[in-house]
N, CA, C and O atoms as a Maestro MAE file, in Angstrom:
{
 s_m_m2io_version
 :::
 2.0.0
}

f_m_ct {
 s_m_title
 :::
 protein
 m_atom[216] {
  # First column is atom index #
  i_m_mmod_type
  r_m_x_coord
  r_m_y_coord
  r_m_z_coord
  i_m_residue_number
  s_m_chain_name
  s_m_pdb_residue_name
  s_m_pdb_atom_name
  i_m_atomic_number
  :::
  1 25 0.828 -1.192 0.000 1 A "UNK " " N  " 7
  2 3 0.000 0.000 0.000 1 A "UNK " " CA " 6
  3 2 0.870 1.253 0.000 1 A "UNK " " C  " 6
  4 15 1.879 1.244 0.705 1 A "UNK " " O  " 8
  5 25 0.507 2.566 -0.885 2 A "UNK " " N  " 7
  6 3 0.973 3.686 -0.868 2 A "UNK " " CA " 6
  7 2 0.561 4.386 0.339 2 A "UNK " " C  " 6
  8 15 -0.373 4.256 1.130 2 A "UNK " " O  " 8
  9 25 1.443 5.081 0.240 3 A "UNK " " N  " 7
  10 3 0.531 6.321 1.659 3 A "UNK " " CA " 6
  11 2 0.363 7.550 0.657 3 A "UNK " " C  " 6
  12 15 0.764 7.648 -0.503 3 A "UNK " " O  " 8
  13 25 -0.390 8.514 1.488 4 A "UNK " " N  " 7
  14 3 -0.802 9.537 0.151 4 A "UNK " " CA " 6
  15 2 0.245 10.676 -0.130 4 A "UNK " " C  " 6
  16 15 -0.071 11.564 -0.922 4 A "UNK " " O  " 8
  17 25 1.314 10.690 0.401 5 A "UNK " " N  " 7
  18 3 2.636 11.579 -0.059 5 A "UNK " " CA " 6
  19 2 3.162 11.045 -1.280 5 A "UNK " " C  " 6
  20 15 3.351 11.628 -2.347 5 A "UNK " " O  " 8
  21 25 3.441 9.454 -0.864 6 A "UNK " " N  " 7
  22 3 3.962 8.634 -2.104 6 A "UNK " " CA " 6
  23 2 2.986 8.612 -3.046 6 A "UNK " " C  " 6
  24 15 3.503 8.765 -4.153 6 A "UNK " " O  " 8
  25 25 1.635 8.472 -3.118 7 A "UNK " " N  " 7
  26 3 0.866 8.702 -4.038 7 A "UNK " " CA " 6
  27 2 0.937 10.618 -4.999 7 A "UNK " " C  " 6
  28 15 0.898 10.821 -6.213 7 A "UNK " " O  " 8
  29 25 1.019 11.415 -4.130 8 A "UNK " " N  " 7
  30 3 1.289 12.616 -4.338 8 A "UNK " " CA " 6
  31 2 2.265 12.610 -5.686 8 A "UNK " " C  " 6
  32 15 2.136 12.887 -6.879 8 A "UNK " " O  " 8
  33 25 3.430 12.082 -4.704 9 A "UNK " " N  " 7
  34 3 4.910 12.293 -5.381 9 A "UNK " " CA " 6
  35 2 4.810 11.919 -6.772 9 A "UNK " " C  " 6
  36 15 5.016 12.740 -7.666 9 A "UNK " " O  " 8
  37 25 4.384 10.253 -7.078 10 A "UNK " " N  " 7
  38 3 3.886 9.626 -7.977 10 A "UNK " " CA " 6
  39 2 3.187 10.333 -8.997 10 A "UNK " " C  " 6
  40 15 3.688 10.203 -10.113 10 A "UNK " " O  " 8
  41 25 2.041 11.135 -8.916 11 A "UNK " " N  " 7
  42 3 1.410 11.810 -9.388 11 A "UNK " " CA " 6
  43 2 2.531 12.657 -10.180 11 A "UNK " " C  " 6
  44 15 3.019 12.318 -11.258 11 A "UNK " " O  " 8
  45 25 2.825 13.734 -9.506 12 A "UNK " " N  " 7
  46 3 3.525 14.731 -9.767 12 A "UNK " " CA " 6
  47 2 4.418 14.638 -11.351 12 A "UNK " " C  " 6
  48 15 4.421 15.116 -12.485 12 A "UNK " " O  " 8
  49 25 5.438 13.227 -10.084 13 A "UNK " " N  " 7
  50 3 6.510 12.605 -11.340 13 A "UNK " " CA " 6
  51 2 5.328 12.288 -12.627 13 A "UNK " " C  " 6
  52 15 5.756 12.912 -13.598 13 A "UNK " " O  " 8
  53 25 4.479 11.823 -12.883 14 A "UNK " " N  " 7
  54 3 3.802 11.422 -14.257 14 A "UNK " " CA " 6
  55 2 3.404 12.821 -14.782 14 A "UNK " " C  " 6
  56 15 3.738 13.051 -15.945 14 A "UNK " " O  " 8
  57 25 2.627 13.967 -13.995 15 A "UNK " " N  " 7
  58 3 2.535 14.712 -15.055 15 A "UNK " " CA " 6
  59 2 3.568 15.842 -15.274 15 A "UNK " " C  " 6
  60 15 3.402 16.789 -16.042 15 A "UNK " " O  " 8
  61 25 4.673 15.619 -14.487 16 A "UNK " " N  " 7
  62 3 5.895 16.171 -15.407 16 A "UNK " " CA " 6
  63 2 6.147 15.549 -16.149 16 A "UNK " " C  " 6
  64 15 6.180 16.295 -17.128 16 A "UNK " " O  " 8
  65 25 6.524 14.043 -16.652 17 A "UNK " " N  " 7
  66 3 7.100 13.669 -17.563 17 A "UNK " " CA " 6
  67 2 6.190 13.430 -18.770 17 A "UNK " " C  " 6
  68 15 6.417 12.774 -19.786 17 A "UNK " " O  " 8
  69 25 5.129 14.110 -18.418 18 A "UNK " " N  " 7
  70 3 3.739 13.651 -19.610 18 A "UNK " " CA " 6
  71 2 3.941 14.878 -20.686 18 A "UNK " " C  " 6
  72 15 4.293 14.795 -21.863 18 A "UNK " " O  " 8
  73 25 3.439 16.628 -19.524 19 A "UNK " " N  " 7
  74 3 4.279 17.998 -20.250 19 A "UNK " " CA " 6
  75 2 4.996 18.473 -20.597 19 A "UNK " " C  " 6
  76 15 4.891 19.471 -21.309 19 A "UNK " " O  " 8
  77 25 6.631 17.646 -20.026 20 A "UNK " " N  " 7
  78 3 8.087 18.214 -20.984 20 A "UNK " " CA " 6
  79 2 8.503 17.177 -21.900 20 A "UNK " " C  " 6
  80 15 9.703 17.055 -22.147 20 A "UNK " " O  " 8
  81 25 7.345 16.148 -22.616 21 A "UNK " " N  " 7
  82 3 8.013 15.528 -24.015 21 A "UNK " " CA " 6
  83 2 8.061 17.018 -25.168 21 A "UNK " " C  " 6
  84 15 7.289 17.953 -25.384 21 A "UNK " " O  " 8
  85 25 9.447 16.584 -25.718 22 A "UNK " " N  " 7
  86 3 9.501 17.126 -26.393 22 A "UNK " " CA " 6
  87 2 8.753 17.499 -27.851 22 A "UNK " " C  " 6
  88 15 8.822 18.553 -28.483 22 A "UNK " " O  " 8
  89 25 8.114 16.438 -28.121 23 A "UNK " " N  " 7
  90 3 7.067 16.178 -29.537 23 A "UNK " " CA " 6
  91 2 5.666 17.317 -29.320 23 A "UNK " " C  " 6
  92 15 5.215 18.141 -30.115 23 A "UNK " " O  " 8
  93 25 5.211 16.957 -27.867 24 A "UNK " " N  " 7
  94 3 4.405 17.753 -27.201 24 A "UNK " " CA " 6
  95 2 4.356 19.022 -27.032 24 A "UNK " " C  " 6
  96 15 3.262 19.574 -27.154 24 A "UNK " " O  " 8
  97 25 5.469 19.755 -26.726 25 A "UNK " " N  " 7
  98 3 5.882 20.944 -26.818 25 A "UNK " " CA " 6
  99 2 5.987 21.517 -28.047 25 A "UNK " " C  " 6
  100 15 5.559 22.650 -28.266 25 A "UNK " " O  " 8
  101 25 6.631 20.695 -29.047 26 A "UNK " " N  " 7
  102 3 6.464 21.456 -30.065 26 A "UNK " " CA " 6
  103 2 5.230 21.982 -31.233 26 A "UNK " " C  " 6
  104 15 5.133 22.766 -32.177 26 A "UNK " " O  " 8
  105 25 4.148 20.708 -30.267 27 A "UNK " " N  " 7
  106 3 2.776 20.995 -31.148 27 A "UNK " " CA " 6
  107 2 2.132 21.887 -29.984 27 A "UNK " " C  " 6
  108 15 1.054 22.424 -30.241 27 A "UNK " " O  " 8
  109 25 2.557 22.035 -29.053 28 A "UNK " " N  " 7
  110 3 2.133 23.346 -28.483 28 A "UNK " " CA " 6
  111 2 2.196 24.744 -28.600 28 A "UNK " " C  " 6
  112 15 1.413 25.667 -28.374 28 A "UNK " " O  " 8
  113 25 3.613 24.621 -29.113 29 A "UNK " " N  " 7
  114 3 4.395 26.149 -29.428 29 A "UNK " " CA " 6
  115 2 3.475 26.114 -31.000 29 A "UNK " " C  " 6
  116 15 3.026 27.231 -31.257 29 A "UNK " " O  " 8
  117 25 3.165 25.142 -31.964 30 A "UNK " " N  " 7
  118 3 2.702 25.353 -33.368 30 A "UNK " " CA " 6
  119 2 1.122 26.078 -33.170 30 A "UNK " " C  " 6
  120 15 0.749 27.247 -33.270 30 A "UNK " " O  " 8
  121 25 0.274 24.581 -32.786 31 A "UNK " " N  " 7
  122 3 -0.554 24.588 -32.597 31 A "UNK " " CA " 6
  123 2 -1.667 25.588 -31.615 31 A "UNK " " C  " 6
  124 15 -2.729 26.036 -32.047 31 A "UNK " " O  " 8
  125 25 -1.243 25.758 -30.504 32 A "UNK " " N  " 7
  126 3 -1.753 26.354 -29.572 32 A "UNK " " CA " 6
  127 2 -0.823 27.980 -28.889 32 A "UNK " " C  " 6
  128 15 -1.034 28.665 -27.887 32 A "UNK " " O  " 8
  129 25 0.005 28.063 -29.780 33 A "UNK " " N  " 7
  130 3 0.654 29.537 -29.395 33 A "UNK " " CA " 6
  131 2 0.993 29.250 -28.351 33 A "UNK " " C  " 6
  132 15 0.519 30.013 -27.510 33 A "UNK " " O  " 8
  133 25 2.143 27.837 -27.609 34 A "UNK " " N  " 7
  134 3 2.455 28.140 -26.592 34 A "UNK " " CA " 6
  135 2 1.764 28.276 -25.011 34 A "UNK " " C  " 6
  136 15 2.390 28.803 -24.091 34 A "UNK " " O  " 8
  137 25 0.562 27.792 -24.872 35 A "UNK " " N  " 7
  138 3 -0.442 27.396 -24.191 35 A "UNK " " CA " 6
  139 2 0.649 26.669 -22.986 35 A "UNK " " C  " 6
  140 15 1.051 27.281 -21.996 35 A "UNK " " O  " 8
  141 25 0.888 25.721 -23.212 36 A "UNK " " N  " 7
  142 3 2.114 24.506 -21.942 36 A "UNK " " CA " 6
  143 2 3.142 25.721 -21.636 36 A "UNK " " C  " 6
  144 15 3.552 25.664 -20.477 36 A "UNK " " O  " 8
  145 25 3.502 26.472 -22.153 37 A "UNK " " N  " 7
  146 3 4.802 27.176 -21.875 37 A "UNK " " CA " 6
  147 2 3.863 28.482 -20.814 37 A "UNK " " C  " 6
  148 15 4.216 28.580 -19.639 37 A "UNK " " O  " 8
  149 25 2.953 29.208 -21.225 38 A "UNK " " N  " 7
  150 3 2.733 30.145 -20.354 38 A "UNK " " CA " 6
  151 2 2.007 29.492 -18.849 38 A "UNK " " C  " 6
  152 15 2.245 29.853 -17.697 38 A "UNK " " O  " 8
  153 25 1.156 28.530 -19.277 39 A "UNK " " N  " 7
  154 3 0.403 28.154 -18.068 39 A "UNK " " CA " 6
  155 2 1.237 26.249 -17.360 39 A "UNK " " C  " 6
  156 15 1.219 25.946 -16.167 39 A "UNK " " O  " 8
  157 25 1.606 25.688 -18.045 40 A "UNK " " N  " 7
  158 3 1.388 24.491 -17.175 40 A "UNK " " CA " 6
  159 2 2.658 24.364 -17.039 40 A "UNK " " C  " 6
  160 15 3.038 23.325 -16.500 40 A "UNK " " O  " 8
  161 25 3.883 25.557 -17.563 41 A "UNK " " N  " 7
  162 3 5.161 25.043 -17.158 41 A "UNK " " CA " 6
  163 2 5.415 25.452 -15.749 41 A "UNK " " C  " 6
  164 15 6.075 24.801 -14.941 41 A "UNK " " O  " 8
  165 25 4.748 26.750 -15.502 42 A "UNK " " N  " 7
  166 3 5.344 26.941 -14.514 42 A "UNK " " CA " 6
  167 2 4.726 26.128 -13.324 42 A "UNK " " C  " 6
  168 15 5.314 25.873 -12.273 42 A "UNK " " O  " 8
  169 25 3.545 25.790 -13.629 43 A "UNK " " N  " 7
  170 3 2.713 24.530 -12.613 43 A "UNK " " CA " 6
  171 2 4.154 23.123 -12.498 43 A "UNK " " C  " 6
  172 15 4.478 22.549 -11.458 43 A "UNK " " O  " 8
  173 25 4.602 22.953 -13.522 44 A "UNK " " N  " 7
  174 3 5.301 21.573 -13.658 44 A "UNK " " CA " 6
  175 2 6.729 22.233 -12.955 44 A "UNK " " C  " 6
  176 15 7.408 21.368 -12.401 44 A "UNK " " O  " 8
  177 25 7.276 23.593 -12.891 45 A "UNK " " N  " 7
  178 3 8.309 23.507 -12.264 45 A "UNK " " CA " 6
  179 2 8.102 23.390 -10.604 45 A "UNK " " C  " 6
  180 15 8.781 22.716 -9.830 45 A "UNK " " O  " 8
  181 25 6.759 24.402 -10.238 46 A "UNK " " N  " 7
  182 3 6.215 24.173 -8.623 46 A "UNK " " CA " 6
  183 2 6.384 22.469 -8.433 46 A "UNK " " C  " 6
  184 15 7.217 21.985 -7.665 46 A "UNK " " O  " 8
  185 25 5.750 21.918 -8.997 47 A "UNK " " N  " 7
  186 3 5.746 19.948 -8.701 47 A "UNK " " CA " 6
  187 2 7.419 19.763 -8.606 47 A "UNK " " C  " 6
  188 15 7.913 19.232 -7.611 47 A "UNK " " O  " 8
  189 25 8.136 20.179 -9.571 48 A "UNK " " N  " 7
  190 3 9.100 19.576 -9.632 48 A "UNK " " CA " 6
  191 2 9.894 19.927 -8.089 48 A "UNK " " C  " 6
  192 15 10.047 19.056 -7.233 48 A "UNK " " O  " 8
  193 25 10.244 21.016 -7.964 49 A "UNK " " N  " 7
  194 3 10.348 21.701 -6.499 49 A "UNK " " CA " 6
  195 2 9.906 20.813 -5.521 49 A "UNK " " C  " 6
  196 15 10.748 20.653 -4.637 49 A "UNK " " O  " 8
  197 25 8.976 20.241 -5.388 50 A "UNK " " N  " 7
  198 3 8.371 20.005 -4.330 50 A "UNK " " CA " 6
  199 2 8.256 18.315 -4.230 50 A "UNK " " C  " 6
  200 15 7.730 17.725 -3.287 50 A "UNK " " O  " 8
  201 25 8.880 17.657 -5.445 51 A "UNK " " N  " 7
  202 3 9.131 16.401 -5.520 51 A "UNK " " CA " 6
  203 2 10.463 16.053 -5.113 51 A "UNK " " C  " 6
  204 15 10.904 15.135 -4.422 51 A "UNK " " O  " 8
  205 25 11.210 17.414 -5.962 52 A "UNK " " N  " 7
  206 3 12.866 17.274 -5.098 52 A "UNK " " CA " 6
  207 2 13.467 17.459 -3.744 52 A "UNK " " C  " 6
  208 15 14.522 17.122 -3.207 52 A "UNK " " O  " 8
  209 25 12.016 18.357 -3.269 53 A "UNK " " N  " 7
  210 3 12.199 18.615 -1.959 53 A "UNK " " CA " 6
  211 2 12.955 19.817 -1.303 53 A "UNK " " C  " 6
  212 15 13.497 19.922 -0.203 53 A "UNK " " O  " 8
  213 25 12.775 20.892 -2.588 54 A "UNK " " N  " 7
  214 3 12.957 22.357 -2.313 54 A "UNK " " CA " 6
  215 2 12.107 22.686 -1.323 54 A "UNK " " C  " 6
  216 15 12.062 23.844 -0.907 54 A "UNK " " O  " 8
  :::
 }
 m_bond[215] {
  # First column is bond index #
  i_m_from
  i_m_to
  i_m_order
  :::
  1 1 2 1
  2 2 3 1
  3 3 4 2
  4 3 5 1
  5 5 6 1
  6 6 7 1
  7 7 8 2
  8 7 9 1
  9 9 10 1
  10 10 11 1
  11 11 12 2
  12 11 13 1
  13 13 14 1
  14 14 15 1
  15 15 16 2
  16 15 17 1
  17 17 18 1
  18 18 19 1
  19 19 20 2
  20 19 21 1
  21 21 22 1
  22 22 23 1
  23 23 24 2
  24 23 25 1
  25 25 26 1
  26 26 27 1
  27 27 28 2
  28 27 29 1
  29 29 30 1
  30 30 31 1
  31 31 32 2
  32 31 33 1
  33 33 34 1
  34 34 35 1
  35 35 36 2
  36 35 37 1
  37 37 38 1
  38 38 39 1
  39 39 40 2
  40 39 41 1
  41 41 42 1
  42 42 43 1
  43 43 44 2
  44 43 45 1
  45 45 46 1
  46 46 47 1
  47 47 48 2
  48 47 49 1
  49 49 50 1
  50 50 51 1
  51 51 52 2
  52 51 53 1
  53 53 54 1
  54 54 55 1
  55 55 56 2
  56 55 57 1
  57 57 58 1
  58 58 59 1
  59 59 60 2
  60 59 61 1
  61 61 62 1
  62 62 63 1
  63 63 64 2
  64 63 65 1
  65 65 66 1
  66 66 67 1
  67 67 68 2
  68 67 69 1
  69 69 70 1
  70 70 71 1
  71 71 72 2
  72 71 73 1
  73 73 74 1
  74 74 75 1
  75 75 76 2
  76 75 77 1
  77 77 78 1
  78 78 79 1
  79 79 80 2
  80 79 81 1
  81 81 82 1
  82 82 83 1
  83 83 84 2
  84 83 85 1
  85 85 86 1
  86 86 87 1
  87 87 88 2
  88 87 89 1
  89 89 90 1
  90 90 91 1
  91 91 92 2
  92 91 93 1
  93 93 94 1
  94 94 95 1
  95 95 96 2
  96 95 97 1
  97 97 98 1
  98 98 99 1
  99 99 100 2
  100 99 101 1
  101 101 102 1
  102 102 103 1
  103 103 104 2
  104 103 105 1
  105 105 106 1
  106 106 107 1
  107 107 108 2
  108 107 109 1
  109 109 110 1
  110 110 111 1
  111 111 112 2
  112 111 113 1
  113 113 114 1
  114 114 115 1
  115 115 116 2
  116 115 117 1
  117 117 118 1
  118 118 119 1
  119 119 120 2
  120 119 121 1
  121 121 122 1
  122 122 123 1
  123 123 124 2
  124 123 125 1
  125 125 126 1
  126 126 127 1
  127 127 128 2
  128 127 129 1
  129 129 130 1
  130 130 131 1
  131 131 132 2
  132 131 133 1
  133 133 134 1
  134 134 135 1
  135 135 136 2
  136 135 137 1
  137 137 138 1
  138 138 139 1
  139 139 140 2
  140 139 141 1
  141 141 142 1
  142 142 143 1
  143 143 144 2
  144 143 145 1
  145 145 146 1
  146 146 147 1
  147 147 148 2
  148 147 149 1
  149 149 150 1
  150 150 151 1
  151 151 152 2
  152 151 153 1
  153 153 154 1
  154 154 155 1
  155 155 156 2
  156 155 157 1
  157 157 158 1
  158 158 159 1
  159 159 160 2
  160 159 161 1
  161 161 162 1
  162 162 163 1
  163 163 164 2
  164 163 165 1
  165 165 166 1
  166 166 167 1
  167 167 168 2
  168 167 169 1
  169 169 170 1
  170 170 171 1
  171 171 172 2
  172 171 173 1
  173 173 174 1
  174 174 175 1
  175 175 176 2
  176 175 177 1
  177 177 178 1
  178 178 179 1
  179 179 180 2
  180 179 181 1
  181 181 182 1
  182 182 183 1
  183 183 184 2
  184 183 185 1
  185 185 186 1
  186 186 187 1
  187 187 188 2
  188 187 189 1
  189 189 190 1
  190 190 191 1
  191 191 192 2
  192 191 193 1
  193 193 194 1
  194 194 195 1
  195 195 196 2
  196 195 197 1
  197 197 198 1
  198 198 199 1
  199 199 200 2
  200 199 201 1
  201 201 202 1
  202 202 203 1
  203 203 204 2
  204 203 205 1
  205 205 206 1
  206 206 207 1
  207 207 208 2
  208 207 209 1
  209 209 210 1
  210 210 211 1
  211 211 212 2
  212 211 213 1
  213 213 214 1
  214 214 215 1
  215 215 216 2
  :::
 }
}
């Protein structure tokens, strides 16, 4: 059984590594003017922070 930090953490780690593929990004920057870059990067750097334990 997880406890819900490790579930947290878990979380986190998947949707960072879901928003910085690179293929992804670049149909973001085409497609959507950059949408992941103004709003969900800086969400994905807070997670990252807080998975590393800043």
């Amino acid at each position: 059984n997880f406890t819900t930090q490790q579930i947290t953490k878990l979380f986190h780690k998947a949707y960072i590594s879901f928003y910085l593929r690179p293929l992804y990004l670049i149909k973001d920057l085409i497609s959507r003017k950059g949408f992941i870059f103004r709003r969900a990067i800086p969400r994905v750097i807070k997670m990252a922070r807080s998975v590393i334990g800043r």
